[in-house]
Every structure is written in structure tokens, then in C-alpha cells.
C-alpha positions as CSV (number, residue, x, y, z in Angstrom):
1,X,92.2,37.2,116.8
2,X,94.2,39.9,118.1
3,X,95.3,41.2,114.6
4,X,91.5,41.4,113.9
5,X,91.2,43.5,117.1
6,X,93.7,46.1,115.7
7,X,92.8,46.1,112.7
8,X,88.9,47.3,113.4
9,X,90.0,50.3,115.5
10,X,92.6,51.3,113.1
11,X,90.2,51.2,110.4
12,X,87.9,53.3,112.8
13,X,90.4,55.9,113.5
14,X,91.2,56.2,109.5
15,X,87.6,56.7,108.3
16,X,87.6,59.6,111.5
17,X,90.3,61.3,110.0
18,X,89.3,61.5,106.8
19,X,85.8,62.5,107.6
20,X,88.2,65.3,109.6
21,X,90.0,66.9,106.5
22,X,87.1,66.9,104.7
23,X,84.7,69.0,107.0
24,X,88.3,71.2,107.3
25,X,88.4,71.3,103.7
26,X,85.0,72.6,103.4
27,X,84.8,75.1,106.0
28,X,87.5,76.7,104.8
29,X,85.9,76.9,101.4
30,X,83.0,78.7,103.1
31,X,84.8,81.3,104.9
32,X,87.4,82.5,103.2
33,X,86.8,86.2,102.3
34,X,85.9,87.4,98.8
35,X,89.4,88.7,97.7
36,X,87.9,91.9,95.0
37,X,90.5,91.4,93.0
38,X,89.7,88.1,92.3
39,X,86.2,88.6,92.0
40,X,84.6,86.7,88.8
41,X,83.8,89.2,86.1
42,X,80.3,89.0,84.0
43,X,80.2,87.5,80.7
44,X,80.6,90.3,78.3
45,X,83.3,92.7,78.7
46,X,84.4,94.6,75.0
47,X,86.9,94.0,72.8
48,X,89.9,97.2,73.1
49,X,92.8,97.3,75.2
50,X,92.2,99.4,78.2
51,X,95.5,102.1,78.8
52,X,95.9,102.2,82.2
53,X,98.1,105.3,82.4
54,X,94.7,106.7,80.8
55,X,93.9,109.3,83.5
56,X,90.5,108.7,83.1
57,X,90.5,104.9,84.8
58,X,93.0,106.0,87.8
59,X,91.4,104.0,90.6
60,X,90.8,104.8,94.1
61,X,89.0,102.6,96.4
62,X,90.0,101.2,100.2
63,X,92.6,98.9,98.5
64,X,94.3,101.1,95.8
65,X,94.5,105.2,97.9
66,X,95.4,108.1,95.5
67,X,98.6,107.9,94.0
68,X,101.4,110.0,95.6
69,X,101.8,113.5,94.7
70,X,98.7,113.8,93.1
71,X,97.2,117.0,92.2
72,X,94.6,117.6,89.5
73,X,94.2,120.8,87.7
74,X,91.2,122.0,89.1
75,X,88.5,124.2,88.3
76,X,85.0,126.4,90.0
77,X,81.9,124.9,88.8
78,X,78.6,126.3,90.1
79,X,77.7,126.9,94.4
80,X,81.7,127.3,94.6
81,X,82.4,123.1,93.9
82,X,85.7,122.4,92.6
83,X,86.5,119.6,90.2
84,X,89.3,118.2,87.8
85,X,89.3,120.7,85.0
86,X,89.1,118.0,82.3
87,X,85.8,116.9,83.3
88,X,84.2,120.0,84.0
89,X,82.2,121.0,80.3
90,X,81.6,117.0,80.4
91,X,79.9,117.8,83.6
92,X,78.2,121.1,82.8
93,X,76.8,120.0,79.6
94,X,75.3,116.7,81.8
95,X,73.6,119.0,84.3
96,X,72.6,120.9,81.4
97,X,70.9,118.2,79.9
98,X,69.3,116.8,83.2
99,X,67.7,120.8,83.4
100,X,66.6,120.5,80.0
101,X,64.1,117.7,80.8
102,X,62.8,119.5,83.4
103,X,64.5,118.5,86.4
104,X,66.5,120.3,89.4
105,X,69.6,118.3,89.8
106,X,72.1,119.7,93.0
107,X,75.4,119.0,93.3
108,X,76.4,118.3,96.9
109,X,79.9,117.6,96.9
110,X,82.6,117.4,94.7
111,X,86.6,117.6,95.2
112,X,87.8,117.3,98.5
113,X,91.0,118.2,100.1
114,X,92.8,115.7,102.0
115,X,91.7,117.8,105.3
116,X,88.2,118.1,104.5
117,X,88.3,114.3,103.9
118,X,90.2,113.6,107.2
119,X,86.8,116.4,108.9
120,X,84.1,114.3,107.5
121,X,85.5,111.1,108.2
122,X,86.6,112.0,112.0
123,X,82.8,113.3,112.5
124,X,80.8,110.4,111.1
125,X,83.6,108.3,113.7
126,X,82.9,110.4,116.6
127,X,78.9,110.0,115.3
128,X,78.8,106.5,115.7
129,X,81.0,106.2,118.8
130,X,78.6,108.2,120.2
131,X,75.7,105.9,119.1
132,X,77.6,103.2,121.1
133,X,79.9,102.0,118.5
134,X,83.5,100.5,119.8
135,X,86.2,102.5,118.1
136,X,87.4,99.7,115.7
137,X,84.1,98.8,114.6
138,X,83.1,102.9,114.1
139,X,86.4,103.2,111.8
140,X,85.4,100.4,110.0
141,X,81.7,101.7,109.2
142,X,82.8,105.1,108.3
143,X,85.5,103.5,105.8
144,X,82.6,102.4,103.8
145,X,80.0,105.2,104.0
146,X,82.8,108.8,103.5
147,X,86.0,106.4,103.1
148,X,89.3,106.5,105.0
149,X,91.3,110.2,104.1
150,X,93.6,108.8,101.1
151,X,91.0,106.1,99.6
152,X,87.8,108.6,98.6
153,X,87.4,109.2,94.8
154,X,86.5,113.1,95.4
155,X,90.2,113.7,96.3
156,X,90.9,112.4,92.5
157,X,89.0,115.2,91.4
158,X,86.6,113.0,89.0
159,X,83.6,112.6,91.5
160,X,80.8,114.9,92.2
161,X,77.5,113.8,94.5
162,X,74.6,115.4,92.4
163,X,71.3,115.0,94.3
164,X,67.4,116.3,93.3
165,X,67.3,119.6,94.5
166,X,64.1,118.7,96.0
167,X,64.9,116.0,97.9
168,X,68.4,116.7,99.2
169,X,68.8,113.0,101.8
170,X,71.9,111.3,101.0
171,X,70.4,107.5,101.5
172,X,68.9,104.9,98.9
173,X,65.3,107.1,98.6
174,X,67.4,109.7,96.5
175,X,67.3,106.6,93.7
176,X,63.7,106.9,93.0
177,X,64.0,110.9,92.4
178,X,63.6,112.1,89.0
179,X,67.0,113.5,89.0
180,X,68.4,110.3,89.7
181,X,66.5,108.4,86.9
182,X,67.6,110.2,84.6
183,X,71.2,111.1,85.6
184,X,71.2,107.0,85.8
185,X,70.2,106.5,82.7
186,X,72.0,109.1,80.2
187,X,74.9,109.7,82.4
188,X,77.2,107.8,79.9
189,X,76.2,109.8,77.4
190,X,78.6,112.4,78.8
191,X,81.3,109.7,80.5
192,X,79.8,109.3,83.6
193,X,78.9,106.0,85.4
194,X,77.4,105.4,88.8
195,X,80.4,104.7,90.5
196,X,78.9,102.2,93.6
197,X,76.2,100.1,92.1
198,X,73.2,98.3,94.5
199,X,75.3,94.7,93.7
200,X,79.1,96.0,93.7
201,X,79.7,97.1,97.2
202,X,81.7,94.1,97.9
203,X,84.2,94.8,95.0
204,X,83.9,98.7,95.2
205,X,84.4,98.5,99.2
206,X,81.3,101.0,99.5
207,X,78.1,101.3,100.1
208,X,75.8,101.6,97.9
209,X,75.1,105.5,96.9
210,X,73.0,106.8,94.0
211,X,73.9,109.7,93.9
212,X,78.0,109.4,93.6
213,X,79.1,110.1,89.9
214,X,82.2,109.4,88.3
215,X,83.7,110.7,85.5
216,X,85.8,107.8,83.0
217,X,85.1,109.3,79.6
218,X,82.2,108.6,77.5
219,X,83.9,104.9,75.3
220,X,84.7,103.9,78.7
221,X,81.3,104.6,80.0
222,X,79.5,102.9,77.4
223,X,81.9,99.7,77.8
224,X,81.1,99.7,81.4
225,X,77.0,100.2,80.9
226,X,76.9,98.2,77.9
227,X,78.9,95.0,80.2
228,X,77.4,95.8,83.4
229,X,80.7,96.0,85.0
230,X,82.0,98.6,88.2
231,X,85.3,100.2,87.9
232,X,87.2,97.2,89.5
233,X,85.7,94.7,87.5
234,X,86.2,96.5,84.4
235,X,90.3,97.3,84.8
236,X,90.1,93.5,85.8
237,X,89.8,92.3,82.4
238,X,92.2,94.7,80.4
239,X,89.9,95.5,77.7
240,X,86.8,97.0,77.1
């Protein structure tokens, strides 16, 4: 009699446990973060070995900041922009293009110095502390809308921000210009992709901007339409 009272609450106690480490077990299946670089890649991806010392494919994002020492060989493009002299005709001939159809397309921005980086990140900071943000969590929203001074593709060089000139809002309504429709959908034609797609922003670590164009080189850019992929996705599998 008393081994069958010691048994029951042992058996109890066992079935409690176990009920423990799986509900810990699941949880922690739940909430653990989306690391990007482990993110699952679409179905897809082309067949050639990606280089990647290929200049073209240097990536900068909030996890990988521009390579030390870098300087690109830049050159004036039109209102006084600089950019990476070995995309600038690729650029020129894309505007060109765009202007062709009909359309008024505006670049905005384009390389950045490391201290005009470090200004527009500091203001959109002091912005949003302003609007009653804590410092921490300020930092952390700027990070993803102008990026941290190190981690912002228009230091590379390869970036521009190309807007309609007559709707000139940095926000998702500039998707739905003409500019924008079209720049979205021959861009590759001239080795540009829309660098931080609607669905990437978790991989890409920003938000999503239509209007942000990077230069990879026009095989690349096709690979990267044709298999739906971002940047990070795309140097993920090693082949295009």
C-alpha cells in the first residue's frame, strides 16, 4: 500500500516534467529571432558560380559595414550627385531610357560621405527623440530607415535614390508613380535591382524603399529578377 502511494505521485511529478520541457521546447522555437543569414532561400536560384571578389556583389547592410579602406573611384553625374564611376553610363543610359518614355525621373541622393551619413542619421535620431522616442529605441528606428554611418549602401558608391520629379515624398506612395513603374520594371535591363523589396526587410535589415536602386551588373540583375531573390539571399546560395 505504501509503494502504491509513491508510486502515483512519482508518476504525477514525471508526466509534469515532461509536459515542462515540451512547452520549453516550443516556446523557444517560437521566439528565437530570424538569424538573415540563415534565412530559407526561394526555389529557383541559377546555375553559375557567383565571384565574390566581383565588385559588383560587395555587400553592405547592418550586419556586413563597408569594407575598410574603401574608396570608390567616383564620378559627377547630373544636380552635382556623385557615384562609383563604373556605374555611371549604366546609370545615365537607365535615366535616359526612363525620359524616353515620357517620364521625369529625379535622383535624390546618391554617394555619401561617411560625414554626411553620420548628419542624416544624427538628425532623423534627434527627430524622433523629439517625438518622444527613448534614445535606444530612436537609434534603433533610424538604423532601419538612413542606416547606422558605416552600414548604408550610398557610401559603396553603387546606390542612387531616383524619385518622380513630380512627386518628390520619400515613402511607399512614390511606388505607384510612373517613374517608379517603370524604373521597377526595366531596371535590370541596365544592372539595376530594387535593392529593399516590400517582403525582404527582415533579411535586408531595411525598410522597405522604392525608390533605392542598386547597381550589381546587368547577368546579376537578371539572376536576381528572374529568382526573386534580394542581395542577401542571392550571395547565400553561391550561384546565380
Amino acid at each position: 500500500m505504501l509503494g502504491r502511494k509513491i508510486i502515483i505521485p512519482l508518476l504525477g511529478l514525471l508526466v509534469i516534467v515532461g509536459a515542462l520541457i515540451w512547452l520549453g521546447h516550443r516556446a523557444e522555437a517560437q521566439t528565437t529571432p530570424t538569424d538573415p543569414a540563415q534565412a530559407t532561400v526561394p526555389t529557383g536560384a541559377p546555375q553559375k558560380t557567383t565571384d565574390p571578389d566581383d565588385w559588383r556583389l560587395t555587400l553592405v547592410n547592418p550586419w556586413h559595414p563597408l569594407p575598410e579602406g574603401y574608396e570608390p573611384e567616383l564620378t559627377q553625374i547630373e544636380n552635382g550627385h556623385q557615384v562609383d564611376a563604373r556605374c555611371a553610363a549604366a546609370l545615365e543610359n537607365m535615366l535616359a531610357g526612363c525620359r524616353a518614355a515620357g517620364l521625369s525621373p529625379l535622383i535624390c541622393s546618391a554617394y555619401r560621405t561617411q560625414e554626411k551619413q553620420t548628419s542624416l542619421y544624427q538628425n532623423l535620431v534627434s527627430k524622433l527623440i523629439a517625438r518622444g522616442y527613448s534614445q535606444e529605441d530612436a537609434q534603433a528606428k533610424a538604423g532601419i530607415e538612413v542606416a547606422i554611418p558605416g552600414t548604408s549602401e550610398h557610401q559603396l558608391g553603387l546606390a542612387v535614390d531616383i524619385v518622380d520629379l513630380n512627386h518628390q515624398v520619400l515613402d511607399h506612395t512614390q511606388e505607384d508613380t510612373a517613374v517608379q513603374q517603370w524604373l521597377m520594371a526595366h531596371c535590370w535591363e541596365y544592372g539595376f535591382i530594387l535593392r529593399y523589396p516590400s517582403d525582404k526587410s527582415e533579411i535586408t535589415g531595411i525598410i522597405y524603399e522604392p525608390w533605392h536602386y542598386r547597381y550589381v551588373g546587368e547577368d546579376y540583375a537578371l539572376a536576381l529578377r528572374d529568382a526573386g531573390l534580394c542581395l542577401e539571399e542571392f550571395l547565400q546560395t553561391g550561384s546565380v
